[in-house]
C-alpha positions as CSV (number, residue, x, y, z in Angstrom):
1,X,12.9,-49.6,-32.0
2,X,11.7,-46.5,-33.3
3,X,8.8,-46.4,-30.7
4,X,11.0,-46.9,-27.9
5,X,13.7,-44.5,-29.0
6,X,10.8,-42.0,-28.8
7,X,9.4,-42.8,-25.5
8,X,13.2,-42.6,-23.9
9,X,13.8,-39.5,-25.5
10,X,10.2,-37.9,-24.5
11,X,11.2,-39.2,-20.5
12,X,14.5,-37.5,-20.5
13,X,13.0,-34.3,-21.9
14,X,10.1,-34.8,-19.3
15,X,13.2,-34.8,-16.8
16,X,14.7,-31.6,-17.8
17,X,11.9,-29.6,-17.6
18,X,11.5,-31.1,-13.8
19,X,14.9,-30.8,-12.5
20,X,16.1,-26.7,-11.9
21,X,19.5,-26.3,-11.2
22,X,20.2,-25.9,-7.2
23,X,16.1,-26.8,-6.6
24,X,14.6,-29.5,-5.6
25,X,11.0,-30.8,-6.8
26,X,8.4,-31.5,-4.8
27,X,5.2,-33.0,-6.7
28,X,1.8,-31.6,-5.6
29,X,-2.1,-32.7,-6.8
30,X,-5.1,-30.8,-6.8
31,X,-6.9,-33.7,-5.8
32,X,-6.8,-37.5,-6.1
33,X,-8.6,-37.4,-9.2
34,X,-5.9,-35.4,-10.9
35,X,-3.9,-37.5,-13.2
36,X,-0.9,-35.1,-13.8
37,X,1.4,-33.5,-10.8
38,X,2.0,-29.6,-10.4
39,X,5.8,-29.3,-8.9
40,X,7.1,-26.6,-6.6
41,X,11.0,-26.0,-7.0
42,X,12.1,-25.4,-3.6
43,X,15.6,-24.0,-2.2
44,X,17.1,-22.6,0.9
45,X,16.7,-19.1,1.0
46,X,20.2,-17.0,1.2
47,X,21.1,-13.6,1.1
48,X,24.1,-11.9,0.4
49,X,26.7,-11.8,3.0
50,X,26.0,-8.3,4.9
51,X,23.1,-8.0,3.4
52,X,19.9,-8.0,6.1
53,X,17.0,-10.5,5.7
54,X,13.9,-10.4,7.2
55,X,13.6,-14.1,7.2
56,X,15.5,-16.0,9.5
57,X,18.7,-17.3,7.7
58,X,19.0,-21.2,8.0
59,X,15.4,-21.9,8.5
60,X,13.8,-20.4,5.7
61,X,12.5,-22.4,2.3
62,X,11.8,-19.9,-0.8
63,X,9.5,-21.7,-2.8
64,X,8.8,-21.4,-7.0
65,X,6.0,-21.9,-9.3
66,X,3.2,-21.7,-6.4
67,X,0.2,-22.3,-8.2
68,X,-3.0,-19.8,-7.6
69,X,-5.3,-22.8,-5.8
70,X,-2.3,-23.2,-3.5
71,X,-2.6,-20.4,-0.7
72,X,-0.3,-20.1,2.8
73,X,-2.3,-22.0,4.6
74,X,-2.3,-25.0,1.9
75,X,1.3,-24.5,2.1
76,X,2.2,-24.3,5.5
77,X,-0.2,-27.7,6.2
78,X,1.4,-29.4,2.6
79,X,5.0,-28.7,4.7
80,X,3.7,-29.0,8.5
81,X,5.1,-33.0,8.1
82,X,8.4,-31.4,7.9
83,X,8.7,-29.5,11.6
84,X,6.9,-26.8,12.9
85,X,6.0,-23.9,10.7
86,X,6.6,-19.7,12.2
87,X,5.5,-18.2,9.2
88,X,4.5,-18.5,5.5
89,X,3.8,-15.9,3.2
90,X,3.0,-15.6,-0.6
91,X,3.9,-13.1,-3.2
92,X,4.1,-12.2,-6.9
93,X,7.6,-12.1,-7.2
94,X,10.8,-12.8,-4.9
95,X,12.2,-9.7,-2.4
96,X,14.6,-7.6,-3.7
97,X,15.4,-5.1,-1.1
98,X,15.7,-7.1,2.3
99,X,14.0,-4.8,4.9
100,X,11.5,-5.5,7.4
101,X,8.1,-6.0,6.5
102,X,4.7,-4.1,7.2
103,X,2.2,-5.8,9.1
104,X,-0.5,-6.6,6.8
105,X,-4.0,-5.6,6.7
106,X,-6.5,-7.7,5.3
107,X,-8.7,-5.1,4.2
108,X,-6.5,-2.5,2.7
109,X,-4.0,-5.2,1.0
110,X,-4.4,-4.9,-2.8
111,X,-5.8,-7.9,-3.7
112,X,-3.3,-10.8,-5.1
113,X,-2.5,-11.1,-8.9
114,X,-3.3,-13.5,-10.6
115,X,-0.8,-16.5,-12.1
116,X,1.9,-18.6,-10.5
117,X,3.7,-16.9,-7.3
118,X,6.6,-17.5,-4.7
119,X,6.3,-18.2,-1.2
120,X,8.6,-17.6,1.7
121,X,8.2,-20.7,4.3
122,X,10.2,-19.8,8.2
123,X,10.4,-23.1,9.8
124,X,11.1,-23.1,14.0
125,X,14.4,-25.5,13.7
126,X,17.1,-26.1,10.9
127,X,15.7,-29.6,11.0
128,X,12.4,-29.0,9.5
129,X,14.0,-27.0,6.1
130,X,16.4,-30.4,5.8
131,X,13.4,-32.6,5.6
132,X,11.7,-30.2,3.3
133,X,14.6,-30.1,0.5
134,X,14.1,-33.8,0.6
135,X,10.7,-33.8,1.2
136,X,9.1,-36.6,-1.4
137,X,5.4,-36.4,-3.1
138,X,2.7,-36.3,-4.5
139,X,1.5,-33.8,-2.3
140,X,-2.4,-33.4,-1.9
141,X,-3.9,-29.7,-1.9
142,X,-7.6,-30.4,-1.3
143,X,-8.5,-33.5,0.9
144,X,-11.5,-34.8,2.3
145,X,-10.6,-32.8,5.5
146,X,-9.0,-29.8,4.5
147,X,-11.6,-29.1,1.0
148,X,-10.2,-26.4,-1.4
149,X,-12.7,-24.5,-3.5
150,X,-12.7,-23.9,-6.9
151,X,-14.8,-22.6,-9.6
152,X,-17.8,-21.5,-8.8
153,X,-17.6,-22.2,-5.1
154,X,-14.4,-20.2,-5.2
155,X,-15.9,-16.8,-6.7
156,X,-19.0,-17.8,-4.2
157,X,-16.3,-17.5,-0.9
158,X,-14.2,-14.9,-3.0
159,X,-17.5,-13.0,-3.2
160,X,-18.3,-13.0,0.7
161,X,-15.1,-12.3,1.6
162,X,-15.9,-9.2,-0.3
163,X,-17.8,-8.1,2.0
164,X,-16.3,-6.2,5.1
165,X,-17.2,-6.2,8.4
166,X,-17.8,-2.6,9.9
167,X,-16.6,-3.6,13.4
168,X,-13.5,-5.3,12.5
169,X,-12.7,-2.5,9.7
170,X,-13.5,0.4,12.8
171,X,-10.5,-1.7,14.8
172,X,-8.2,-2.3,12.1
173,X,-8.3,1.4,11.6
174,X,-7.9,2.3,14.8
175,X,-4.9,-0.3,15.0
176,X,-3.2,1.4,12.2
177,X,-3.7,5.4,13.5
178,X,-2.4,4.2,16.9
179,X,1.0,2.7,15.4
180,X,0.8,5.9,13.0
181,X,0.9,8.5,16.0
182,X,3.0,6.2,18.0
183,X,5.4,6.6,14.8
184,X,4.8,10.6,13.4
185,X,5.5,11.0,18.0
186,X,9.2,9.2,18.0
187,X,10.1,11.1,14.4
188,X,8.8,14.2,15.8
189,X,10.9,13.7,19.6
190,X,13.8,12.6,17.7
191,X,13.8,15.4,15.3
192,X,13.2,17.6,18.7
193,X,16.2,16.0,20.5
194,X,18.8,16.4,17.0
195,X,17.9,20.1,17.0
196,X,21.4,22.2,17.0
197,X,23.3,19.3,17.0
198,X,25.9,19.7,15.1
199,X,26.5,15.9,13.1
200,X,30.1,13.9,12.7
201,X,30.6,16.9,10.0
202,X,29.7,20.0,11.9
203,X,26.9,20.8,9.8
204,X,23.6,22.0,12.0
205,X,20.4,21.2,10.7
206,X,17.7,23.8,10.7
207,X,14.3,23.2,10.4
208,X,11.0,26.0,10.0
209,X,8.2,26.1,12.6
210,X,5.2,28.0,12.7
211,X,4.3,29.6,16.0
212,X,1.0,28.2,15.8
213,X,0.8,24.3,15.7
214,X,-0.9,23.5,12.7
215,X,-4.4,21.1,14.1
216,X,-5.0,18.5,11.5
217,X,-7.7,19.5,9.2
218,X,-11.2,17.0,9.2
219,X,-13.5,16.4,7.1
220,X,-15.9,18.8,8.0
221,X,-12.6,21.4,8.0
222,X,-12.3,20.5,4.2
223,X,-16.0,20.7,3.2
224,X,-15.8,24.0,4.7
225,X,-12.6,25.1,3.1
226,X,-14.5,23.6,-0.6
227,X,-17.3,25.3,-0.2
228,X,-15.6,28.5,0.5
229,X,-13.5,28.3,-2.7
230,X,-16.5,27.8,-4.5
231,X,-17.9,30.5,-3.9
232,X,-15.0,32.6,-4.2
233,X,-15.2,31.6,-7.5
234,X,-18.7,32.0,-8.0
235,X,-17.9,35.8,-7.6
236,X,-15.1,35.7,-9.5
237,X,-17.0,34.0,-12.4
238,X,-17.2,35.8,-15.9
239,X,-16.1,39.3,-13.6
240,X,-15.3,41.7,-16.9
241,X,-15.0,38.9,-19.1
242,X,-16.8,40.9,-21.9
243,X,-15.8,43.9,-23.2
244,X,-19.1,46.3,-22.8
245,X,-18.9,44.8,-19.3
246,X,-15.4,46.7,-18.6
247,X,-17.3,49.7,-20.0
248,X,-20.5,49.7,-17.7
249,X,-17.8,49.1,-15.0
250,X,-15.5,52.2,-16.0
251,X,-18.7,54.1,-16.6
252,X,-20.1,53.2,-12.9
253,X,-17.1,53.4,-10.8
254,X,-17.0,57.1,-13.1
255,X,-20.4,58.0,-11.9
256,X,-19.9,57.0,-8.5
257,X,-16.7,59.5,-8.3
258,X,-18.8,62.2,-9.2
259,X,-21.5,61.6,-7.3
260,X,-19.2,61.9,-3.9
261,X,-17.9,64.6,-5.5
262,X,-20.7,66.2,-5.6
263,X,-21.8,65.7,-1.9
264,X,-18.3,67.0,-0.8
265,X,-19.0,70.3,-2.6
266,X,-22.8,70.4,-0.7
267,X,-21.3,69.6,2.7
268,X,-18.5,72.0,2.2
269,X,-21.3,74.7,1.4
270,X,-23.3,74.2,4.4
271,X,-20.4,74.7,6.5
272,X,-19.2,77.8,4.8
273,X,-22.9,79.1,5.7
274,X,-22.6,77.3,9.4
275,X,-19.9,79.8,9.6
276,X,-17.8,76.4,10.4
277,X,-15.3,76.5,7.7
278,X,-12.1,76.9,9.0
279,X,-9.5,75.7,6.0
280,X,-6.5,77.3,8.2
C-alpha cells in the first residue's frame, strides 16, 4: 500500500511540473534511443491591445523551454505537420518592446547563448497554430533523414562555420552600406524638407551646417591624421620639463635678442655712413 501510495503521489508530482498554466506540452526526443522526453510549453502569442507586434497576431506560436540541440530549422520541420510555416526565429528571452525587427546578418550576429531559449513560430493560416496547441508527441529532433550533431561533430561543424567566406562577407557588407545610405539619404531629405517648419506648436527647429560638406574620413584619412598627432607629440615631448632646461631656454631666447640687437645697431651704422639715414 505504501509502495503504491508513493508511485501515485510521484505521477501527480511528475504532472505538475508538466502542465504550465495557459500552455500546452508538447513532448520532444533527441533521438529514438532517448528514454526520457524534453517538453516545449507552447501558447498563442498575444500582445496587448494597441500595442504593435511584429508577428502576425492569430498565427503566431511563442514557444518555452527550447532546448540548445533544438535550432529553427528543427523547429520549423518538428511543427511543419501542423500547416505551412512563414517564419521561425529563436532567442534568449521573449520581446519586450514590440517593434520591427532588423534583418539579420549571419556574420555580424553575436553568437547565441548558451541554455534553454524561446522561439517565435508565424504560421501562413490560423489553422496550422490550432493544430499546433493540440499538437501530440513525442516529437523526434534527429532522424535518420534529418541527422542532428552533437558533441564532437557539433564543435567540428560549429568550428567550420567559423570560418567566413570573403566573397559572401564583401556582399553582406555591401548589402548593409547600401540600406545604410539609402537610410542616413531619407533622414537627411526629410530633415531638408522639415527645415522652417514651424510644428503643431509653432516651434521652428534650427539646425548648424558647415559650408563645407564634411567628406567621410577613410582609413588612410585616419592613419594620416594618427601619425600626425604623433608627432605633434613627439615635439611636444619632455619640452621644458626640467628646470635647467627652462634656464638654457631663457638664456638662448636672451642671447638671440642681443644678437639681433646687435646687427640692428651695425646696419643702422652703415646707413648713417651711406649718408642714408633719414629718421624724419
Amino acid at each position: 500500500m505504501v509502495a503504491r501510495g508513493r508511485k501515485r503521489a510521484a505521477r501527480d508530482s511528475e504532472k505538475e511540473l508538466l502542465s504550465l498554466p495557459g500552455y500546452s506540452a508538447i513532448p520532444i526526443k533527441f533521438s529514438e534511443k532517448q528514454r526520457a522526453s524534453h517538453h516545449l510549453y507552447v501558447r498563442e502569442h498575444k500582445v496587448r491591445e494597441g500595442t504593435k507586434s511584429s508577428w502576425p497576431q492569430k498565427r503566431t506560436l511563442f514557444v518555452l523551454n527550447v532546448p540548445p540541440y533544438c535550432t529553427e530549422e528543427c523547429l520549423s520541420r518538428l511543427l511543419s505537420h501542423c500547416g505551412a510555416i512563414q517564419a521561425v526565429q529563436v532567442q534568449e528571452k521573449p520581446d519586450l518592446a514590440e517593434s520591427p525587427r532588423e534583418p539579420k546578418s549571419k556574420f555580424f550576429d553575436p553568437k547565441p547563448v548558451p541554455g534553454f531559449r524561446v522561439a517565435y513560430v508565424a504560421f501562413q493560416k490560423p489553422g496550422g497554430l490550432s493544430a499546433a496547441l493540440t499538437l501530440k508527441g513525442p516529437l523526434l529532433v534527429s532522424t535518420e533523414n534529418h541527422p542532428v550533431k552533437s558533441g564532437v561533430h557539433k564543435w567540428i561543424q560549429d568550428y567550420t562555420d567559423s570560418v567566413l567566406d570573403p566573397e559572401a562577407l564583401r556582399v553582406d557588407v555591401d548589402a548593409f552600406m547600401e540600406t545604410y545610405d539609402k537610410k542616413i539619404a531619407e533622414e537627411e531629405a526629410k530633415a531638408k524638407e522639415e527645415e522652417g517648419v514651424p510644428d503643431e506648436e509653432g516651434w521652428v527647429k534650427v539646425t548648424r551646417r558647415g559650408r563645407r560638406p564634411v567628406l567621410p574620413r577613410t582609413e588612410a584619412a585616419s592613419l594620416r591624421v594618427l601619425e600626425r598627432e604623433k608627432r605633434k607629440r613627439a615635439r611636444k615631448e619632455l619640452l621644458n620639463f626640467y628646470a635647467w632646461q627652462h634656464r638654457e631656454t631663457k638664456m638662448e631666447h636672451l642671447a638671440q635678442l642681443r644678437r639681433k640687437f646687435e646687427e640692428d645697431k651695425q646696419r643702422i651704422e652703415l646707413m648713417r655712413a651711406q649718408r642714408k639715414f633719414r629718421p624724419y
